[in-house]
C-alpha positions in Angstrom: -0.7 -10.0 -22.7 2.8 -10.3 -21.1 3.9 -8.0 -18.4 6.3 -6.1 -20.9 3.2 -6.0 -23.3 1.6 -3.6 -20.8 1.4 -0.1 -21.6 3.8 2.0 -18.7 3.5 5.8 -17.9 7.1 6.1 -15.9 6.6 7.9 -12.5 8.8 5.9 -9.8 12.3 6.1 -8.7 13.0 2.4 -9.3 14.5 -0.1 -7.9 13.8 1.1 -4.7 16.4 0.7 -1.9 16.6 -2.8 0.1 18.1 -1.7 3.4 19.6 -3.1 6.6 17.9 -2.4 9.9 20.7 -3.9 12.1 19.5 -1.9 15.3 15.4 -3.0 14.4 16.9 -6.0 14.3 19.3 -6.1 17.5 15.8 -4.8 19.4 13.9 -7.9 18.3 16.5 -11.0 18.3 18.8 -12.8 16.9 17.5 -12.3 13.1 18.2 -10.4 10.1 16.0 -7.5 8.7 15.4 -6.0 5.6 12.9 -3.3 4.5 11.9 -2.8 1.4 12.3 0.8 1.1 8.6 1.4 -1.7 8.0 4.5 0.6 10.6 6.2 -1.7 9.0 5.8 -5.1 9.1 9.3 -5.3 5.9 10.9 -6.8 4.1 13.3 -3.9 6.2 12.0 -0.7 6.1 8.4 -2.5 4.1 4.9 -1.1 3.2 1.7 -3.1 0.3 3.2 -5.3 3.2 4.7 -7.6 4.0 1.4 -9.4 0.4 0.3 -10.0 -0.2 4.3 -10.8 2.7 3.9 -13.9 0.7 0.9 -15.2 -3.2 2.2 -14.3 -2.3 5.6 -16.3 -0.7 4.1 -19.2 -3.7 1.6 -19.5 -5.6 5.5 -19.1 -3.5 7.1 -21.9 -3.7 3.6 -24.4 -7.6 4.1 -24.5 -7.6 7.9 -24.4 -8.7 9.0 -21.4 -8.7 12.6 -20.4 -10.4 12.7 -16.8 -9.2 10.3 -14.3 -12.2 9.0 -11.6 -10.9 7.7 -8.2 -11.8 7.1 -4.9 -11.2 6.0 -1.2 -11.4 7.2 2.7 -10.7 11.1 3.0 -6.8 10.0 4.1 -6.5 7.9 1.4 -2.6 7.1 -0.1 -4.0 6.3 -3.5 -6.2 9.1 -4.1 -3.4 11.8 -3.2 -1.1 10.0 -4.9 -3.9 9.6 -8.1 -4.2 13.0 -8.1 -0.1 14.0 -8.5 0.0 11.8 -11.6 -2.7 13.0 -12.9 -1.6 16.8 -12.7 2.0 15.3 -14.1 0.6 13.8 -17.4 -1.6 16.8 -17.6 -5.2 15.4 -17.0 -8.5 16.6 -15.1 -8.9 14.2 -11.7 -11.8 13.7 -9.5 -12.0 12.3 -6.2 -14.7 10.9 -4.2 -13.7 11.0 -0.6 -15.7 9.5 2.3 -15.3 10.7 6.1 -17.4 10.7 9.0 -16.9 14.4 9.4 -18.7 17.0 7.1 -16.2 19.1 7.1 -13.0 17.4 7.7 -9.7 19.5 8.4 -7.3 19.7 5.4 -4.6 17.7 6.8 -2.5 15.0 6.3 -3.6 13.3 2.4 -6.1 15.6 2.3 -4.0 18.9 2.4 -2.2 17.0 -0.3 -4.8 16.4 -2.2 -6.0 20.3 -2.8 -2.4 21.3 -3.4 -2.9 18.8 -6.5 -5.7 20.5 -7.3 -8.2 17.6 -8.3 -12.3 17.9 -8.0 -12.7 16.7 -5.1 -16.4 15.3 -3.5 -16.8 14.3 -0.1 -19.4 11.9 1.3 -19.9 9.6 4.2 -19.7 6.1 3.5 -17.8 3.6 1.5 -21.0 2.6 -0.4 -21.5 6.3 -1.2 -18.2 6.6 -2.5 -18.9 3.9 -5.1 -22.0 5.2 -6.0 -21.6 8.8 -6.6 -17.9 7.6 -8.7 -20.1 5.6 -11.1 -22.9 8.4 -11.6 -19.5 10.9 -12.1 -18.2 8.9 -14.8 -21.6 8.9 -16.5 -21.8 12.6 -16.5 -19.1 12.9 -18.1 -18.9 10.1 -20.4 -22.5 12.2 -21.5 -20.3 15.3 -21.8 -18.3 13.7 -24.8 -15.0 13.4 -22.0 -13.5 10.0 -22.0 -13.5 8.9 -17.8 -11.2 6.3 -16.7 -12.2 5.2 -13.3 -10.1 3.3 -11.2 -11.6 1.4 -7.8 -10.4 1.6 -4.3 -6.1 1.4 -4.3 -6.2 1.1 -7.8 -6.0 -2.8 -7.0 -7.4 -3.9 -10.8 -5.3 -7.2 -12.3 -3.4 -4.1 -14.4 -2.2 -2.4 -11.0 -1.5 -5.7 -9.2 0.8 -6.2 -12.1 3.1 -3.2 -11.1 3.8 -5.7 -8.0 4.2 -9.1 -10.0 6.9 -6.8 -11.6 8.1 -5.4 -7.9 8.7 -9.3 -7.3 11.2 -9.8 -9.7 12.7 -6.3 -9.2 13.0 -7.5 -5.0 14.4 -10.9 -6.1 17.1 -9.8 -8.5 18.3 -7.4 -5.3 18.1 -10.5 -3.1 20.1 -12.8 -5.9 22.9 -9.9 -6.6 23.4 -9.8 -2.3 23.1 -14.0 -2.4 20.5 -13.2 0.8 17.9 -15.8 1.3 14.8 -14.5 3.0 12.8 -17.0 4.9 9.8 -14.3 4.8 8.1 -11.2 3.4 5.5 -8.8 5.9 3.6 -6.4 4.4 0.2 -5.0 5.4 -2.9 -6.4 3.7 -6.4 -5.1 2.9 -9.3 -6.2 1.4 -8.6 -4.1 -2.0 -5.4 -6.4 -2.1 -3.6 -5.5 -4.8 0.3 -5.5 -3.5 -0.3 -8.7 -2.1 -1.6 -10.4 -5.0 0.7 -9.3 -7.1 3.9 -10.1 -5.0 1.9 -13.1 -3.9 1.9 -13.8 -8.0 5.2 -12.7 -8.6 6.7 -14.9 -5.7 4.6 -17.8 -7.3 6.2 -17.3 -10.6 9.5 -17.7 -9.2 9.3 -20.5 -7.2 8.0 -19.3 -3.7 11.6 -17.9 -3.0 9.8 -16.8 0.4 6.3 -16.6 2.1 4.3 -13.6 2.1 2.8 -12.2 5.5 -0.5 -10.6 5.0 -0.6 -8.3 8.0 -4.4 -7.4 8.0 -5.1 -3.8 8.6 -8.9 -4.5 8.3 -11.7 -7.0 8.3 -10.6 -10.9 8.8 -8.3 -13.2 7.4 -11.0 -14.9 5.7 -12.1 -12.1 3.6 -8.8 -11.1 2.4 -7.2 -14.1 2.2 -10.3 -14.9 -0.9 -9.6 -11.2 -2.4 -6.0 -11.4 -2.5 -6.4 -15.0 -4.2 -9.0 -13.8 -6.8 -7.3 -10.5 -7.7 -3.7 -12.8 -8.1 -5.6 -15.2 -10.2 -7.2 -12.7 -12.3 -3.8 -11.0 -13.2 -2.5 -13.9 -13.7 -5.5 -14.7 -16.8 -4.7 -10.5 -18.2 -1.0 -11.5 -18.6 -1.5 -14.6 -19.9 0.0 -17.0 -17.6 -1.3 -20.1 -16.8 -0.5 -20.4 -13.3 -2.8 -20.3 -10.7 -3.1 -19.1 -7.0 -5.3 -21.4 -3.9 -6.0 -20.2 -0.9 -3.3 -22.0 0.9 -0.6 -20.0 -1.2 -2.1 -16.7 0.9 -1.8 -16.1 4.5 -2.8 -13.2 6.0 -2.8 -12.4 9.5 -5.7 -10.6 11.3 -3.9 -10.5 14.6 -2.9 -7.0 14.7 -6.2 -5.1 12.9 -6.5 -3.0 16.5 -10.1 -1.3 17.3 -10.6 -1.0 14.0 -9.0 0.6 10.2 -7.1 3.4 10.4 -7.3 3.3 14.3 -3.8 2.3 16.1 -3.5 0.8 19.6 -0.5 0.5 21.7 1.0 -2.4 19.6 1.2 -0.2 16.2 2.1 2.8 18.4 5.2 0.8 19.9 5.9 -0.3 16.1 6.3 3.0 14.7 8.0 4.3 17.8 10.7 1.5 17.6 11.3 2.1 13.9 11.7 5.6 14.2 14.1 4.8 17.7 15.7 2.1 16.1 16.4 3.5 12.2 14.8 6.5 11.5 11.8 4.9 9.8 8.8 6.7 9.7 5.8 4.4 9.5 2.2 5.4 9.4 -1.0 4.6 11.9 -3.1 2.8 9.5 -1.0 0.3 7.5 2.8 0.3 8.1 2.3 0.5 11.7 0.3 -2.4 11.9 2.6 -4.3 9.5 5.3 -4.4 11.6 3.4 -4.3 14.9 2.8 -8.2 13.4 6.4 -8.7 12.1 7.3 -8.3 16.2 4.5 -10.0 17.3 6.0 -13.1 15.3 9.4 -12.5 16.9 8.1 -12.3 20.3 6.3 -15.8 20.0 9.0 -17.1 18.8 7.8 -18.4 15.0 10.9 -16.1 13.6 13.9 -18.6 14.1 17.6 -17.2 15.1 19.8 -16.5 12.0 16.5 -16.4 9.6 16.4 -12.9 7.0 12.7 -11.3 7.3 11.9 -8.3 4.8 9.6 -5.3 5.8 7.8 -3.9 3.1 7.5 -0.1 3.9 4.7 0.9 1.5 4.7 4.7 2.9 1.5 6.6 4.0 3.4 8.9 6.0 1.1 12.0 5.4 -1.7 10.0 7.4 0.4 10.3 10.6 0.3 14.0 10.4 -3.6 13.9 10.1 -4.2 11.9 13.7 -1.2 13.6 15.2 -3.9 14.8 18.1 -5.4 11.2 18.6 -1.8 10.2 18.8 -0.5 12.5 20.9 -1.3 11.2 24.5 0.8 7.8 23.5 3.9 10.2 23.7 2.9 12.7 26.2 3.8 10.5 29.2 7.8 10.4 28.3 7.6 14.1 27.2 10.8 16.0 29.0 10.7 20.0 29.9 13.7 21.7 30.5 14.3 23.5 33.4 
């Protein structure tokens, strides 16, 4: 099946915008920087999951489906943005949601997640989460409803494909401005599913640049072998015979912090210089931490004078609202109080 075979529910604002970041840029060196703007996709506040959301609901909609099964951490970009669509085509949604806390405070994603009014279960774990998805489906597959469950980030070879396709739309920007980026960073995690896809997409067209896996979680290792099984797996669902190895993929685990969804001072100074720099509102858990590696790269030097990086901002702004205690003593220290 070829990418234009693939059924398409239309939800995002596309293309999205490919913008300068002269002052981002000015703070860091002598380099050029562009950021892809996929935080303005458009469905609830926007992020990467829209594009593989327009391909993983019209898959949903080709086979009938009329309850949508998703699930992921309790301040999880996918599921709030899963459960807009949902309400948008007009189906029933249900979300598994793991947190450490039993009762966790309806901020952040989660807020947004109520407002879209899905079923929502919460448990503790990530191996709960899977569980209690499958047995969910079941239930209602028994009830004569027809569940379409989608895994963790809705990274399946059909929602990676949303990205193969984000490749070409990012390269036909970079052809009509005759730019010539050197490099791509983006943050990685072991669902994987942007990455492959660009990872794919870029592969298709001749490695016009590398891709920076910026891991958010886990080690290089492990996400290097999902990125490079999930690209190689959408690859065989649209039919195309090439072929991803692991030296295509690199990812680096250099800025993961204490741990997911955790920041430390390098993410903290990330999102502090975007927003100083350009306005840019990047998130604790994944954009922070992208860019907190895209400086990190500048500082030692591997980004060369003159060379044009790109910044995939793939939004998750809502999560910075949900640790904005845990990330209020980075900022207290420079707080000002008139007299």
């Amino acid at each position: 099946m070829r990418l234009l075979d693939l059924p398409r529910y239309p939800l995002a604002q596309l293309p999205t915008p490919l913008e300068e970041a002269p002052r981002l840029s000015a703070a860091l060196g002598s380099f050029r920087i562009l950021v892809k703007r996929d935080d303005l996709t458009g469905v609830a506040l926007g992020g990467n999951k829209t594009r593989k959301l327009e391909y993983l609901l019209g898959d949903a909609l080709a086979h009938g489906a009329t309850v949508i099964l998703t699930e992921g951490p309790v301040q999880s970009n996918h599921c709030r943005q899963t459960a807009a669509v949902a309400a948008r085509a007009g189906l029933r949604c249900v979300l598994v949601l793991s947190s450490a806390e039993e009762r966790p405070s309806p901020q952040g994603n989660l807020l947004l997640d109520h407002l879209f009014g899905p079923e929502i279960h919460l448990v503790r774990t990530r191996e709960e989460r899977a569980r209690l998805l499958e047995q969910l489906a079941q239930e209602r597959a028994e009830r004569g409803e027809r569940p379409y469950v989608i895994p963790t980030g809705g990274s399946t070879p059909v929602g990676a494909a949303a990205y193969v396709r984000a490749a070409l739309e990012l390269v036909q920007q970079l052809v009509e401005r005759q730019v010539h980026p050197t490099r791509l960073f983006l943050a990685s995690s072991t669902s994987g599913g942007t990455h492959a896809g660009l990872a794919l997409g870029t592969k298709l067209l001749g490695d016009p640049f590398r891709i920076v896996g910026v891991a958010v979680e886990h080690d290089a290792a492990t996400i290097r072998e999902r990125v490079v099984a999930l690209a190689n797996e959408t690859a065989a669902t649209l039919g195309l015979a090439v072929r991803l190895a692991p030296a295509d993929v690199l990812v680096d685990d250099r800025w993961i912090g204490p741990d997911y969804g955790v920041p430390d001072a390098s993410t903290i100074e990330a999102m502090t210089l975007a927003a100083r720099t350009e306005g840019l509102v990047l998130d604790p858990v994944y954009t922070g931490k992208a860019l907190a590696g895209l400086i990190g790269h500048a500082r030692a030097g591997e980004i060369e004078p003159g060379e044009t990086v790109i910044f995939l901002h793939t939004g998750g702004a809502p999560a910075l609202f949900a640790q904005a205690g845990e990330l209020a003593h980075f900022f207290a220290a420079g707080d000002t109080v008139a007299s």
